[in-house]
C-alpha positions in Angstrom: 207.0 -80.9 49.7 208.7 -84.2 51.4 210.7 -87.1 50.2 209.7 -88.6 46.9 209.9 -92.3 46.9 209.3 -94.4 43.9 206.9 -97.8 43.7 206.0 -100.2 41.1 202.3 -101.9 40.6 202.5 -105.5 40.9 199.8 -108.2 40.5 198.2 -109.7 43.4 195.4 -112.4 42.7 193.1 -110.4 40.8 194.2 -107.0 42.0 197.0 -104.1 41.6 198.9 -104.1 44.5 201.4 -101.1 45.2 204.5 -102.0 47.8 205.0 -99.0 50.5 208.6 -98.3 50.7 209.5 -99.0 54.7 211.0 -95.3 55.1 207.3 -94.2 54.9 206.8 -95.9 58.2 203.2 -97.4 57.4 202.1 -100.5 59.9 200.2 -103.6 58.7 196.7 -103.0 58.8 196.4 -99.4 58.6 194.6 -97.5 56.8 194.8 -95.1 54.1 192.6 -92.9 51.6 193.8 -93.0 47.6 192.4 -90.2 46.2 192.3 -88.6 42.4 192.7 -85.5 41.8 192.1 -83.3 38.7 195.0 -83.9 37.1 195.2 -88.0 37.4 197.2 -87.6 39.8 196.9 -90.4 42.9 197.0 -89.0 46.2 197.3 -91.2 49.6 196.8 -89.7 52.9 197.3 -91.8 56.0 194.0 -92.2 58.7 195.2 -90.9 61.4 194.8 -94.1 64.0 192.2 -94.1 66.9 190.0 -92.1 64.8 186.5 -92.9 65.6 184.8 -94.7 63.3 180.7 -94.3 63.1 179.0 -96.9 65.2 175.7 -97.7 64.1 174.4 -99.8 66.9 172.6 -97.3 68.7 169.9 -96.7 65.7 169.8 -100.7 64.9 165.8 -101.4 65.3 165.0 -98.3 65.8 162.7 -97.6 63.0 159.4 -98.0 63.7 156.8 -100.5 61.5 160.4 -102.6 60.7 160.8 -105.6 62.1 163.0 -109.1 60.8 160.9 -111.0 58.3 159.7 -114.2 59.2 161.1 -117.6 57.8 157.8 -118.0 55.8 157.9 -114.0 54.9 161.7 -114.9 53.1 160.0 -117.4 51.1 159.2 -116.7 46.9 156.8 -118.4 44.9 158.3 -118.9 41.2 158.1 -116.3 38.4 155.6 -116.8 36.4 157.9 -115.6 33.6 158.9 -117.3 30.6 162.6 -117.3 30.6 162.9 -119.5 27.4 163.9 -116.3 25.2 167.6 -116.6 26.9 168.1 -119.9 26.4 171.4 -120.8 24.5 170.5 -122.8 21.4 172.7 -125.9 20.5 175.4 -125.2 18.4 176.8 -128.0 16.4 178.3 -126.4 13.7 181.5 -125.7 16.1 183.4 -128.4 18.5 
């Protein structure tokens, strides 16, 4: 087992956020994987860099019969549903 380093969670905007101690030697922007094991335990591990990542740009259009939809295709007529049922009613008896 290696060093043990201790962190506190912190609020950023409307997330945890989790300050790497420098000693780790992590750089800005990398990337990691959290993981949670059976115990509740959190586990990172680092991405090693230059990994490959999947690139999808050889199989973009490729499936036959699929094609972009045209401007007029992307177009909806109005639901002939009556949406009345979730209306909220007027309340006056509070401010």
């Amino acid at each position: 087992m290696g060093r043990e380093y201790r962190a506190k969670v912190f609020q950023s905007g409307n997330s945890a956020a989790l300050r790497l101690p420098k000693a780790l030697g992590m750089k800005i922007g990398s990337e990691v994987i959290l993981r949670e094991d059976d115990a509740g335990d959190v586990v990172l591990s680092r991405i090693p860099e230059g990994q490959p990542k999947i690139d999808l740009t050889g199989i973009a259009g490729a499936m036959p019969g699929l094609a972009p939809l045209s401007r007029e295709d992307r177009l909806f007529k109005d639901s002939p549903r009556d949406w009345s049922a979730l209306a909220i009613p007027d309340r006056k008896d509070k401010p």
